[in-house]
C-alpha positions in Angstrom: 0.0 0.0 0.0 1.1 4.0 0.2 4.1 3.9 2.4 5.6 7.5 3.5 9.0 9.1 3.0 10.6 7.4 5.8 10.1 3.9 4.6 13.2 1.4 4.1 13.2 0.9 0.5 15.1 1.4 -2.7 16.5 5.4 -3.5 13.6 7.8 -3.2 13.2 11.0 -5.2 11.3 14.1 -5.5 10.2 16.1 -8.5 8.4 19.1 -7.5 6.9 21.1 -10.3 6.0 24.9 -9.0 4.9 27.3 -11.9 2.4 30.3 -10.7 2.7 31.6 -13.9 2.0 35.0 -12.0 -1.7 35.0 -13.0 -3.4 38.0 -11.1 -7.5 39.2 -11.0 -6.2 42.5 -12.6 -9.2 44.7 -14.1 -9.9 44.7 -17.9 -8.2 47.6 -19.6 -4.9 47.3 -17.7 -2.1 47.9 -20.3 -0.4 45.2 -21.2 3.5 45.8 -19.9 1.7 46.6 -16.4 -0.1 43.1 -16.1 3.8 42.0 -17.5 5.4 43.6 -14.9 3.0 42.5 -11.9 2.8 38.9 -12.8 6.4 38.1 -13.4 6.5 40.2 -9.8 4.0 37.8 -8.7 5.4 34.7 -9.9 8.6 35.2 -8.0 7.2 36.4 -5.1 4.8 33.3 -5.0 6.8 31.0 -6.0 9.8 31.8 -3.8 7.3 32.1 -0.7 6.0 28.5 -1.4 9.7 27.2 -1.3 10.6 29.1 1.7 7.3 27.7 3.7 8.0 23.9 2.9 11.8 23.6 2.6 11.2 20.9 -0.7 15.2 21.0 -1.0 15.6 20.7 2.5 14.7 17.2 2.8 17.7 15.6 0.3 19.3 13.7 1.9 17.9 12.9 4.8 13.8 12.0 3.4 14.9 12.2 -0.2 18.0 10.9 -1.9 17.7 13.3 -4.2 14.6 16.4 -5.0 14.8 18.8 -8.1 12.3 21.2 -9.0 11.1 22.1 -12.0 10.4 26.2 -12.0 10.3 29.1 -14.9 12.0 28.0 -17.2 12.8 24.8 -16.4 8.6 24.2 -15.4 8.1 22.7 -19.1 7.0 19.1 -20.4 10.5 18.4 -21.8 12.2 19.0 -18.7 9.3 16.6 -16.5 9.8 14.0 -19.1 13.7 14.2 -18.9 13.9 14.2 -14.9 11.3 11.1 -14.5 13.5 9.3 -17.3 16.9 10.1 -15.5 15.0 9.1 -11.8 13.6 5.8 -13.5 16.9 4.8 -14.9 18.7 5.5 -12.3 17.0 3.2 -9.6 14.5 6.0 -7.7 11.4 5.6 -6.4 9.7 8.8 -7.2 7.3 11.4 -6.1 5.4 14.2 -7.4 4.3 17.3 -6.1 2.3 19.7 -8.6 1.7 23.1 -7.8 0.5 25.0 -11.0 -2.5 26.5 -12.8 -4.7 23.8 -14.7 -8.1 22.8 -15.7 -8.7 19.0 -15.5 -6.8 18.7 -19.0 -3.6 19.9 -17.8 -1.4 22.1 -16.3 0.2 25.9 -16.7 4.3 25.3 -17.0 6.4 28.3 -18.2 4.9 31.2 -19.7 1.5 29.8 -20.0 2.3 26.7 -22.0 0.0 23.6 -21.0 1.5 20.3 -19.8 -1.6 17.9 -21.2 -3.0 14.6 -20.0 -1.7 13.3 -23.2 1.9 14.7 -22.6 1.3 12.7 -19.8 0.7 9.7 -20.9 3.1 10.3 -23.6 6.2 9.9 -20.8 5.4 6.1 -20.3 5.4 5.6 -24.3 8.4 7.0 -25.1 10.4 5.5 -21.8 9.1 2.2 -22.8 7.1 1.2 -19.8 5.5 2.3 -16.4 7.8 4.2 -14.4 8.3 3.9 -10.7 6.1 6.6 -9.2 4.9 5.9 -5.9 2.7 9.3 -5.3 1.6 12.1 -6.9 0.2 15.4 -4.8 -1.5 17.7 -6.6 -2.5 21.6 -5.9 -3.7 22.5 -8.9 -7.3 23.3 -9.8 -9.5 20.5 -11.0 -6.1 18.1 -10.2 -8.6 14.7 -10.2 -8.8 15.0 -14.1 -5.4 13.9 -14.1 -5.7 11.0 -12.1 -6.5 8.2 -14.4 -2.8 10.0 -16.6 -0.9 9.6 -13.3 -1.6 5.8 -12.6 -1.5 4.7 -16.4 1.8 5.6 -16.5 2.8 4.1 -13.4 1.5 6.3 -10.4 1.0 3.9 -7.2 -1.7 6.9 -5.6 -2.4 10.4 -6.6 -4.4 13.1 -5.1 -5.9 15.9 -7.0 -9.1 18.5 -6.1 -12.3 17.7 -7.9 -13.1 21.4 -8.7 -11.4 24.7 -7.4 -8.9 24.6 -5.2 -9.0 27.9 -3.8 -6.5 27.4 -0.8 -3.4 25.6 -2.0 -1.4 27.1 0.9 -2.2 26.0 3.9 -3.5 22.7 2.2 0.1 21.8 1.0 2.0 22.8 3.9 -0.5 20.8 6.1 -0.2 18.0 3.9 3.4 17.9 3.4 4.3 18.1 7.2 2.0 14.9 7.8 3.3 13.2 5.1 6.9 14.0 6.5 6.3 12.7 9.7 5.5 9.5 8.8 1.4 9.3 8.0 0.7 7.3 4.7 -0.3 9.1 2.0 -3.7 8.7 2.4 -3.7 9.8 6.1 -2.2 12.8 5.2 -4.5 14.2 2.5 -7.3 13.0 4.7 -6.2 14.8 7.4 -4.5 18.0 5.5 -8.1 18.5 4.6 -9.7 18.0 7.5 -8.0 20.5 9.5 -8.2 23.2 6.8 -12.0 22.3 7.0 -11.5 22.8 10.5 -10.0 26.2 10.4 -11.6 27.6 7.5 -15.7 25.8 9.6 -16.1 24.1 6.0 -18.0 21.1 6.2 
């Protein structure tokens, strides 16, 4: 079943792909080098804030044998493909965490261009069979739609939101220190959500 980061088992890996893309509710008529200039502000303002609050790197070598993420420019399909390849072939047990813009086709990498469910799937096809994904956390919107993409090409468990996910942080910090301590990773999206239910008096 799920086992967490602590397990005893063969070289684990994590690939964490974290593209804001800078996308901001700005009014209609804003000139264009304006909305440029704020979401390229926003995107590294974001984006550096989400690594600060979770410490991804933090954990090689002591939960992770090895974590890379994938960000600006590097936040593109070629670069996803190439990392899970290199993880595969070189013996690592992997995990994903997605934190990007999406609808249940995809998700936003660099510069607004789409990673699809059929780029996906495409990454088992051209490495020749299922790769050794144990778990796949996703923050993006309508996440579930990629589910079924995840497990086909190897994916032991995935987790994605079934509409809008309008509170990415704290979900993924709360999630990510349960997971961390040991919980499975069921437990800890369980209970990530539960206590952001909790402190938000969802039901």
């Amino acid at each position: 079943k799920d086992k967490n980061p602590s397990d005893e088992v063969k070289k684990k890996a994590l690939l964490v792909i974290i593209e804001n893309t800078g996308q901001l509710p700005l009014p209609s008529g804003t000139p264009k080098w304006i909305e440029d200039n704020l979401e390229q502000l926003a995107d590294t303002v974001l984006e550096g804030a989400e690594e600060a609050i979770n410490n991804f790197e933090d954990t090689e070598g002591n939960l992770y044998d090895k974590v890379v993420l994938l960000e600006d420019q590097t936040a593109i399909f070629s670069e996803l493909e190439k990392q899970l390849h290199d993880f595969a072939k070189n013996g690592y047990e992997i995990d994903i965490i997605v934190q990007a813009h999406v609808n249940s086709r995809g998700f936003s990498g660099y510069q607004h261009v789409s990673i699809s469910d059929s780029d996906i799937l495409s990454i088992k096809t051209s490495y020749g069979k299922k790769l050794p994904i144990r778990a796949v956390y996703q923050m993006n919107c309508t996440g579930s739609g990629l589910n079924d993409e995840w497990r086909k090409i190897g994916a032991k468990v995935v987790s994605g939101a079934d509409k809008l996910n309008y509170f990415p942080e704290p979900l993924m910090s709360l999630f990510w220190r349960k997971w961390k301590s040991g919980l499975s990773f069921e437990k800890a999206v369980k209970e990530a959500y539960s206590d952001l239910s909790d402190y938000l008096w969802i039901a």
